[in-house]
C-alpha positions as CSV (number, residue, x, y, z in Angstrom):
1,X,-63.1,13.3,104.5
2,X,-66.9,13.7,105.4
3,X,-67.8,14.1,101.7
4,X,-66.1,11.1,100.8
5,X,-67.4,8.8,104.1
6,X,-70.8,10.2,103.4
7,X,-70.5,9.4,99.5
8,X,-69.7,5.9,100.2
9,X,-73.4,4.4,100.6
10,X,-74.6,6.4,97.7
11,X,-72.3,4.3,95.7
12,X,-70.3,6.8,94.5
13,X,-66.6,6.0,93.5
14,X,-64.1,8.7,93.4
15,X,-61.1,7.9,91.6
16,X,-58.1,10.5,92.0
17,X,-54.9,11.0,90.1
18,X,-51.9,13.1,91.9
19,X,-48.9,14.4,89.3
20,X,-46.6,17.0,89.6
21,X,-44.9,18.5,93.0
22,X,-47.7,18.9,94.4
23,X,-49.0,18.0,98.3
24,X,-50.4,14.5,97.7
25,X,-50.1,13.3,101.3
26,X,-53.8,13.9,101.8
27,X,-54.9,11.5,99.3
28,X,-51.7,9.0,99.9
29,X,-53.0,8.6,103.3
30,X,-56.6,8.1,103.2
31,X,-56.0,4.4,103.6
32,X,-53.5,4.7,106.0
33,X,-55.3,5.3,109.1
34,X,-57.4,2.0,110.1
35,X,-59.6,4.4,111.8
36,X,-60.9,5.4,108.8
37,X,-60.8,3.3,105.1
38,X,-62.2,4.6,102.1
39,X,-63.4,1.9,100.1
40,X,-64.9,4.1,97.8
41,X,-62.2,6.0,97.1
42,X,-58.8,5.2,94.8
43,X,-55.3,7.3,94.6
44,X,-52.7,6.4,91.5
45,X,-49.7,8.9,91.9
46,X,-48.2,9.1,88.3
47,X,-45.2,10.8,89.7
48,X,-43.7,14.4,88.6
49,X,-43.8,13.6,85.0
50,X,-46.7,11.1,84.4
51,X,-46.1,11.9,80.5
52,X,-43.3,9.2,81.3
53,X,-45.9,6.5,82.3
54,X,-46.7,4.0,79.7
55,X,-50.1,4.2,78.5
56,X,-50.7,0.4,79.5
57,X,-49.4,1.3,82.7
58,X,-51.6,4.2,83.6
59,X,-54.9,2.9,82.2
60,X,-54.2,-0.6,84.2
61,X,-54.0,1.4,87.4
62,X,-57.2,3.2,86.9
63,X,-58.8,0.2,86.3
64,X,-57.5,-1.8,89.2
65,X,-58.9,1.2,91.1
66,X,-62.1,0.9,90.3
67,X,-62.0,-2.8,90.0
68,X,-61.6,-2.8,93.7
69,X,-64.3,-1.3,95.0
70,X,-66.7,-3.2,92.4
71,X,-65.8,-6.3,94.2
C-alpha cells in the first residue's frame, strides 16, 4: 500500500490484472476503503478463465483503466 500511495505523485500508474483462483481481495479492495483511494492504481479481474473474455472486452477494460486516472 505504501509503494503504491508513495508512487502516486511520481505519476506512476499501475495497472493490475487478477485471473485464476487466486487471492484477489487485496487488489479488489484497494478502493474500497474511503480512508485510502488509489487513484493511480486500476484492478480488471478476468475471472478463472480470462481465455473466455472477448478480446474487445479485455482490451476495453485496460483502457478504461488507465483512461481514468489520465483524467
Amino acid at each position: 500500500r505504501s509503494l503504491l500511495q508513495n508512487t502516486a505523485a511520481l505519476g506512476v500508474f499501475w495497472m493490475f490484472v487478477g485471473f485464476g483462483r487466486g487471492k484477489l481481495e487485496f487488489f479488489k479492495n484497494l478502493n474500497a476503503s474511503r480512508s485510502a483511494t488509489f487513484r493511480n492504481v486500476s484492478f480488471y479481474d478476468a475471472g478463472k478463465n480470462p481465455g473466455a473474455v472477448p478480446d474487445e472486452k479485455f482490451y476495453s477494460k485496460l483502457a478504461n483503466g488507465l483512461a481514468a486516472w489520465l483524467r
